[in-house]
C-alpha positions in Angstrom: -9.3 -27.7 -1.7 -9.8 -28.7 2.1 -13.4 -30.0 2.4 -15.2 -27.9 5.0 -16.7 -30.9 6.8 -13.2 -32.3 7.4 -12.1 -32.4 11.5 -9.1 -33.2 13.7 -10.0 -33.7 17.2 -6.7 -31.9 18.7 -6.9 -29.3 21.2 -6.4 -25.6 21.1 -3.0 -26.2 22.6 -2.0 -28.9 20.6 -2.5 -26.7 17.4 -2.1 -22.8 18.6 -0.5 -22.0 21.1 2.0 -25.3 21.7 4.5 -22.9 23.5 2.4 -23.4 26.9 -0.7 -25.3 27.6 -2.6 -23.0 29.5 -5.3 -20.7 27.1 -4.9 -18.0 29.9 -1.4 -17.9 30.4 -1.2 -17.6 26.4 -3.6 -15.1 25.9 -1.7 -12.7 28.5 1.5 -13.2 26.8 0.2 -12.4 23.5 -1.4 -9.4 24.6 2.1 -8.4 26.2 3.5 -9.0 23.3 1.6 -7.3 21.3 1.0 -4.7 23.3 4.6 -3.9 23.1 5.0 -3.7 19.3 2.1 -2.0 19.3 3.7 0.9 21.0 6.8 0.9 19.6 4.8 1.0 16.1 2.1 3.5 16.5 4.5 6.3 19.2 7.1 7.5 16.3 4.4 7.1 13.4 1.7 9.3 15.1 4.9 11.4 16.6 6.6 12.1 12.9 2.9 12.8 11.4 2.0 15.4 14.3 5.8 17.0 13.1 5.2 16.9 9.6 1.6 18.7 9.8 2.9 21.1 12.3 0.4 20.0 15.4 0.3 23.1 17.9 1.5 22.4 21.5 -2.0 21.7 22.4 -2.0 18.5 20.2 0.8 17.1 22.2 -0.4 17.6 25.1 -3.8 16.9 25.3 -4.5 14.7 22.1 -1.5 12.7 20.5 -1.2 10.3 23.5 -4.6 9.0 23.6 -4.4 8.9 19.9 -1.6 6.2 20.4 -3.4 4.3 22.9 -6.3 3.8 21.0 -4.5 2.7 17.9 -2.2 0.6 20.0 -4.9 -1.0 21.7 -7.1 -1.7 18.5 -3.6 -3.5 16.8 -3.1 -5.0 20.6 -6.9 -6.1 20.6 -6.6 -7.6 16.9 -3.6 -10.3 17.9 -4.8 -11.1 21.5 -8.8 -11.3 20.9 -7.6 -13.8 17.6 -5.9 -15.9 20.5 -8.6 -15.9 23.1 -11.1 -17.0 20.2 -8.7 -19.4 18.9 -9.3 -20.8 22.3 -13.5 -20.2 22.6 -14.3 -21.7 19.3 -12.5 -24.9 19.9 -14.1 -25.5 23.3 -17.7 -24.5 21.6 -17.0 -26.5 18.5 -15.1 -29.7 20.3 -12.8 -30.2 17.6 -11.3 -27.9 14.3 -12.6 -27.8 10.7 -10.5 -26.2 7.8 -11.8 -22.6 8.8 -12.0 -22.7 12.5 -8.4 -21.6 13.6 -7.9 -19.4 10.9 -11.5 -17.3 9.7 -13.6 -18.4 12.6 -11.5 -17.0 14.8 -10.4 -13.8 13.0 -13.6 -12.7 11.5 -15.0 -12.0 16.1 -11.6 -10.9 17.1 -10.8 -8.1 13.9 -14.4 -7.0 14.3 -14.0 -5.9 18.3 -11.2 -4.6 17.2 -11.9 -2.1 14.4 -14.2 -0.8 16.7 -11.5 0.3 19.0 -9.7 2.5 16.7 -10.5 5.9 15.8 -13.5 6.3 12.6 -11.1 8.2 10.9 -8.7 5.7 10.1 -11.3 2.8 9.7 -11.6 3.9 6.0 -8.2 3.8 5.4 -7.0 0.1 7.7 -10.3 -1.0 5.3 -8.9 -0.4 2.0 -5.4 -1.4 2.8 -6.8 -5.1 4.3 -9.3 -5.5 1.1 -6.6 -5.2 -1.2 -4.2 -7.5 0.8 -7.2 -9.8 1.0 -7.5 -10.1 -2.5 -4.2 -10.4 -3.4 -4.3 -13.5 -1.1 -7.7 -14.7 -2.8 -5.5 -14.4 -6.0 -2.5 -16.6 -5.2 -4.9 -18.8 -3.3 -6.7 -19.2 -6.9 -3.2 -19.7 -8.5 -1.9 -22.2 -6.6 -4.9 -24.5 -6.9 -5.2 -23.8 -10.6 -8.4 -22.0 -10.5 -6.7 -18.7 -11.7 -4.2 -18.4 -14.8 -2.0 -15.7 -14.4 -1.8 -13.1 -17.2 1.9 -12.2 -18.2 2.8 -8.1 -17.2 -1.1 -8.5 -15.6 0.3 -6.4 -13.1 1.1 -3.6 -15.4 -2.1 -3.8 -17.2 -4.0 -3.6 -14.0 -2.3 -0.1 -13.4 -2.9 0.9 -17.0 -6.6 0.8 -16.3 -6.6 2.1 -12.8 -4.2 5.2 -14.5 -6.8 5.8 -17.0 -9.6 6.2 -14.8 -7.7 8.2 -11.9 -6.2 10.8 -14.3 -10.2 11.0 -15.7 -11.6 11.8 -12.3 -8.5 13.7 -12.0 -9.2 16.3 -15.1 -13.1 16.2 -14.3 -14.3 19.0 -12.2 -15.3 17.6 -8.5 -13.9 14.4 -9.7 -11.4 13.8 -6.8 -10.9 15.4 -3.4 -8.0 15.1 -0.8 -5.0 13.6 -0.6 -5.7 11.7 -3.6 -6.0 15.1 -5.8 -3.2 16.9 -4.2 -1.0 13.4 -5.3 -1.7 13.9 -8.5 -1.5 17.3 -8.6 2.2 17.2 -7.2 3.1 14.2 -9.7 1.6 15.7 -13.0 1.4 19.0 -12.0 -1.0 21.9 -11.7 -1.1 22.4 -16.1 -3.4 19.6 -16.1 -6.2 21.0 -14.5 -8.8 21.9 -16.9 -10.4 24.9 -14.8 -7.8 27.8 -14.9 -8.0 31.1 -13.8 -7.5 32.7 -17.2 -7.4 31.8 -20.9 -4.3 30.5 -22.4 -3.7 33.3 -25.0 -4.0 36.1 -22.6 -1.3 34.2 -20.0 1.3 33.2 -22.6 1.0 37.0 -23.5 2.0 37.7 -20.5 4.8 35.8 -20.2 5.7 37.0 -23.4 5.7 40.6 -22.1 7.1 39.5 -18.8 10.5 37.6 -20.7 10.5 40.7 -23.4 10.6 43.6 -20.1 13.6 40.6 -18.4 15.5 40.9 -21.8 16.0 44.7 -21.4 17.6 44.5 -18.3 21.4 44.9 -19.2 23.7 41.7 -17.6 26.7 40.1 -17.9 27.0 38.0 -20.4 29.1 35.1 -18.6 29.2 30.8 -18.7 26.0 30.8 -16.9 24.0 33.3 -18.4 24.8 31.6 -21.9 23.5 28.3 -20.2 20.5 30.2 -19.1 19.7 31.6 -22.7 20.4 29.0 -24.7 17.3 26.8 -22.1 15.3 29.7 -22.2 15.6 29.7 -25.8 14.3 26.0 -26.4 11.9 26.2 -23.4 9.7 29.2 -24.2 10.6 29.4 -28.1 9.6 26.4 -29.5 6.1 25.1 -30.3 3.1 25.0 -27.8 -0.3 24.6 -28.9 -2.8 27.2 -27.9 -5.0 25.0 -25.4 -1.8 24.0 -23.5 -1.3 25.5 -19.7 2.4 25.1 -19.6 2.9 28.9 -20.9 6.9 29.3 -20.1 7.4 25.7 -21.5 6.9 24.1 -25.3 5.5 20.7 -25.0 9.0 18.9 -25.7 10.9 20.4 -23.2 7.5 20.7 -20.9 7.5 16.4 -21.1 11.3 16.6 -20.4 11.2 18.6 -17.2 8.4 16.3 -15.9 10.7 13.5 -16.7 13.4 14.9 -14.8 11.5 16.3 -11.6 9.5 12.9 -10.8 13.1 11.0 -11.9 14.5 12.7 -9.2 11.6 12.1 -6.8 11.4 8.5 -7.2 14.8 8.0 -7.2 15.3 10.4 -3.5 12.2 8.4 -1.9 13.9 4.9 -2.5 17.4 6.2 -1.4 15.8 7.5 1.6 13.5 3.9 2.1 16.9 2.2 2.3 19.1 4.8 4.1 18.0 2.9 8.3 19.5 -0.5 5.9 22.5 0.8 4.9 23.3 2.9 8.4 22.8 -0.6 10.2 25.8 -1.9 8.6 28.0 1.3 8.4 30.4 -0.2 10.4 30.5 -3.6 9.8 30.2 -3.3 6.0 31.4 0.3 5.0 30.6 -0.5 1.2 27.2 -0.8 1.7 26.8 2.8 1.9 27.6 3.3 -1.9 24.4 0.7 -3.0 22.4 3.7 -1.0 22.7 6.0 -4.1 23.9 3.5 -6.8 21.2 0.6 -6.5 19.2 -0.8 -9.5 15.8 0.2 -7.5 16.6 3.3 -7.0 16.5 3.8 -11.0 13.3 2.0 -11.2 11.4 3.7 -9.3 12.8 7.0 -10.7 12.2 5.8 -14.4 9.0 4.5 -13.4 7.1 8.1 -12.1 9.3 10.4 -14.6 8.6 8.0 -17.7 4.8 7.9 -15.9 4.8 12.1 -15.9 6.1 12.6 -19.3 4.3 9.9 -21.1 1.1 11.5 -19.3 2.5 14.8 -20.7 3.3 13.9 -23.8 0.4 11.6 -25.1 -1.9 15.0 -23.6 -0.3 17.6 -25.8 0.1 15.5 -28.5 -4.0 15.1 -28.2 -4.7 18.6 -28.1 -2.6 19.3 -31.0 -4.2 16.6 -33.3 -7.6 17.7 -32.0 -7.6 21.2 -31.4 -9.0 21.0 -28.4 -8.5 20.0 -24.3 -10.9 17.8 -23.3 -11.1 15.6 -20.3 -11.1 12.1 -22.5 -8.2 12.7 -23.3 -6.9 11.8 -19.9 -8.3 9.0 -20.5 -5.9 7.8 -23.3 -3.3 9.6 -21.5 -3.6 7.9 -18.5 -3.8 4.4 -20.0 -0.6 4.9 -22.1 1.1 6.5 -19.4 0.7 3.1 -16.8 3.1 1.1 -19.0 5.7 3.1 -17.3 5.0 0.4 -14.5 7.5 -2.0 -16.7 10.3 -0.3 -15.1 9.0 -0.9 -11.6 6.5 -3.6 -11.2 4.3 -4.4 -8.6 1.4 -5.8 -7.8 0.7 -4.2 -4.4 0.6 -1.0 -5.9 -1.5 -1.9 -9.0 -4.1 -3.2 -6.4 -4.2 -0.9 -3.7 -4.8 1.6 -6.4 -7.5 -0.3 -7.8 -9.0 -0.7 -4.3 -9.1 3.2 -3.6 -10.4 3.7 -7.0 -13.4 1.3 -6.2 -13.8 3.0 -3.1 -13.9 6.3 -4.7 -16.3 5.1 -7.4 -18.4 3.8 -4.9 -18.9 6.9 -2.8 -19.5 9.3 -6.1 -22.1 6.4 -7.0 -23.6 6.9 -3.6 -23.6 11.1 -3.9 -25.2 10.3 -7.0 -28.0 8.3 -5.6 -26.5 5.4 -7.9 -25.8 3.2 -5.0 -27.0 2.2 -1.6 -25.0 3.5 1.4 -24.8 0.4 3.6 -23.7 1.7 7.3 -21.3 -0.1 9.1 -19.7 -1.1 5.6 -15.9 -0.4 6.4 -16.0 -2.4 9.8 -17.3 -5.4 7.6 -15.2 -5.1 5.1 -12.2 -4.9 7.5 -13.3 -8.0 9.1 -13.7 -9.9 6.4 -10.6 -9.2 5.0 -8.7 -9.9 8.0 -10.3 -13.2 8.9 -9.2 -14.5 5.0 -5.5 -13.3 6.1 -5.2 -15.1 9.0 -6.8 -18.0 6.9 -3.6 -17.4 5.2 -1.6 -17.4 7.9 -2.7 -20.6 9.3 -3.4 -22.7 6.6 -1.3 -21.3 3.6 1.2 -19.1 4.4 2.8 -19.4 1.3 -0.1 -17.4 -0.6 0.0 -14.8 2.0 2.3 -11.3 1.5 5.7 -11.8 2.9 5.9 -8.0 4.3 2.3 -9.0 6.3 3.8 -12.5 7.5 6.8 -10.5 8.8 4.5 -8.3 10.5 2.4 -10.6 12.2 5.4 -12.5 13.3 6.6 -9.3 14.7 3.7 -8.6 16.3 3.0 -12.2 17.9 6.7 -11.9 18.9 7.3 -15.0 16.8 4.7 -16.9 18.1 2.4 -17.3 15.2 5.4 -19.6 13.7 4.9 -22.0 16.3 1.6 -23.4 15.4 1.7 -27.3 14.9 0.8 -26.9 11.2 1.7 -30.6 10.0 -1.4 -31.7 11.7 -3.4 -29.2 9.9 -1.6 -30.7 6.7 -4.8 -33.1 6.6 -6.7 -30.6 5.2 -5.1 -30.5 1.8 -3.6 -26.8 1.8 0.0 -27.5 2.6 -0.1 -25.7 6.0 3.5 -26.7 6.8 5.0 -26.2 3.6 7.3 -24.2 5.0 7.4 -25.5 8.4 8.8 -28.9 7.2 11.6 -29.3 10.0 9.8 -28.0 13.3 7.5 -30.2 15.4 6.6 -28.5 18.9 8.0 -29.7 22.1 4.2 -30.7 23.8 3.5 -32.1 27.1 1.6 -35.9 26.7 -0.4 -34.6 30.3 -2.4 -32.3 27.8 -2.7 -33.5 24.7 -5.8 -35.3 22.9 -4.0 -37.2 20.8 -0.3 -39.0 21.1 1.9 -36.0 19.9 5.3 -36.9 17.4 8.0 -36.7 19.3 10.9 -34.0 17.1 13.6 -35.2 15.9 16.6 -35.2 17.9 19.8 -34.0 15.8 23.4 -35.2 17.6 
């Protein structure tokens, strides 16, 4: 591990921002820069969202584009103020420790920034950047042998996260939001303990409902045969009293709930990879079949129907062994049900779960008068975990997400790859472990220290 005290007397452009040797001239074009993704990010998100909730005229007019501004400016703010503190901290310091270019100048910069954007979305930039921060944590643990990985830890992760979700889930006031209509959707509204009416009185009335449908004289063609013969397995077969699904018995109830979240799975990663596959409709023509017959597509399919049915299943069978629903039982249900993740693992999933689950413990611990309510906590948090990202990024990219190293890249318009990292090699992370090949082009007039010269390739 890089020792703290460690130092390298190099300047801030010798280090950052080798690309020009001027801090101002630096700062403006990354705040260009980023200003410019930043718009081009946040205009069709805000844009499809307004669509999709069906915003009234007024919205557009007079609200969605100074709701882009201000979440364009806070992402603009978070890559420009990390530059222009870059800069501060070496000319307050005189020199750059192990943390300096990485936390030290985050941890200011993310912390203006949060405050830019809007309070609604603090909570939800928090929990996305805590979990990202800890996955980092993690593979910085691993690769200095602090942290032994645990085989399918992944899956096991989700197993217990799935347990407690689907508990809160079946408890009365136990989730709110978008986090209970999800679940709803994915395991349907059967699951709910509180229901409008008792079970024997509804599957009597579906009873009387399919007995009054009989009576009405059809033709007995291909498809009403079809149509029989599933009604006939669906409603006919066994279903234990405390069971909701009352026009289903509880094998073909699991099997539907297979089939429906198959489906959805496998429609949401055809549609993730339907801008790939249009890119290359011309140029590669038989890249349009992978859209609909790729391996991930089936993962992700297998992984929420097998999740759904297992879920299903593991509930009835419960209810019939103990004559009873109760809300434990979604306990057992839900753990079972998170092997499903086999089919489709991952570990950002498994830990942004577990994030939002903390959060969501920790407010129903605070309604409770359990816990302390600290103010401020989400801008902290955000902070935080955004300086020990660009830690990452600095120092040891290779423990850092890909899709985040992509997107600051994207942001920084390539700039952040053009840090002289083999100097910062001296502190024992491997900074330019996968920057083995590029020394920057710098200008002797305003350097600190003799720069190497790159190597020159007839």
């Amino acid at each position: 591990m890089a020792a703290l005290s460690k130092s390298i007397p190099h300047n801030c452009y010798e280090i950052g921002h080798t690309w020009h040797p001027s801090c101002g001239v630096s700062f403006v074009q990354i705040t260009r820069g980023a200003l410019e993704e930043s718009l081009k990010i946040y205009a069709p998100l805000y844009l499809i969202a307004a669509i999709l909730r069906k915003r009234k005229l007024d919205y557009y007019l007079h609200k969605l584009l100074p709701e882009i501004l201000q979440s364009a400016s806070f992402l603009t703010a978070n890559g420009a103020l990390y530059m222009a503190f870059f800069c501060i901290l070496r000319r307050i310091l005189g020199k750059f420790y192990s943390w300096s270019p990485g936390f030290g100048a985050a941890l200011p910069a993310s912390y203006v920034a949060i405050l830019i954007e809007r309070k609604s979305r603090r909570g939800l930039l928090t929990i996305y950047m805590a979990n990202l921060a800890t996955e980092t944590l993690f593979r910085m643990g691993v690769a200095r042998g602090t942290i032994t990985t645990l085989r399918n830890g992944e899956v096991l992760l989700f197993c217990i996260t799935a347990a407690m979700y689907m508990f809160f889930f079946r408890c009365k006031d136990g989730l709110k939001g978008f986090t209970f209509s999800a679940l709803r959707f994915i395991v349907g509204k059967e699951e709910i303990p509180t229901h409008s009416y008792s079970p024997e009185a509804a599957y009597a009335k579906v009873e009387q409902k399919t007995e009054k449908h009989e009576e009405k004289p059809r033709r007995m063609n291909t498809i009403a045969l079809i149509r029989k013969l599933v009604d006939s397995v669906c409603k006919h077969g066994p279903r234990h009293r405390c069971c909701k699904h009352y026009e289903d018995n509880c094998f073909s109830y699991c099997i539907k709930g297979f089939i429906r979240m198959f489906s959805v799975g496998y429609l949401i990663q055809c549609c993730l990879r339907i801008p790939s596959a249009f890119r290359h409709l011309f140029t590669q023509p038989s890249r349009l079949f992978s859209l609909f017959y790729n391996k991930e597509n089936f993962q992700l399919g297998a992984f929420l129907g097998s999740f759904v049915s297992i879920y299903k299943g593991t509930s009835c069978f419960l209810r019939w062994v103990r004559n009873l629903d109760d809300e434990l039982h979604a306990i057992i249900a839900g753990f079972l049900a998170g092997v499903s993740m086999m089919f489709y693992k991952s570990t950002t999933i498994s830990m942004y779960l577990a994030s939002k689950l903390v959060e969501t413990m920790y407010f129903k611990g605070i309604e409770a008068g359990k816990v302390p309510y600290f103010p401020h906590a989400d801008t902290i948090i955000y902070s935080i975990s955004t300086a020990i990202c660009f830690q990452a990024a600095v120092m040891e990219v290779q423990t850092l997400r890909p899709s985040y190293w992509k997107f600051l890249l994207r942001l920084t318009k390539g700039k952040f790859a053009v840090m002289n990292r083999k100097v910062l090699d001296v502190f024992g992370t491997g900074a330019s472990k996968h920057f083995k090949d590029f020394i920057p082009r710098l200008d002797p007039r305003y350097t600190t220290v003799t720069p190497e010269l790159p190597i020159e390739f007839s």
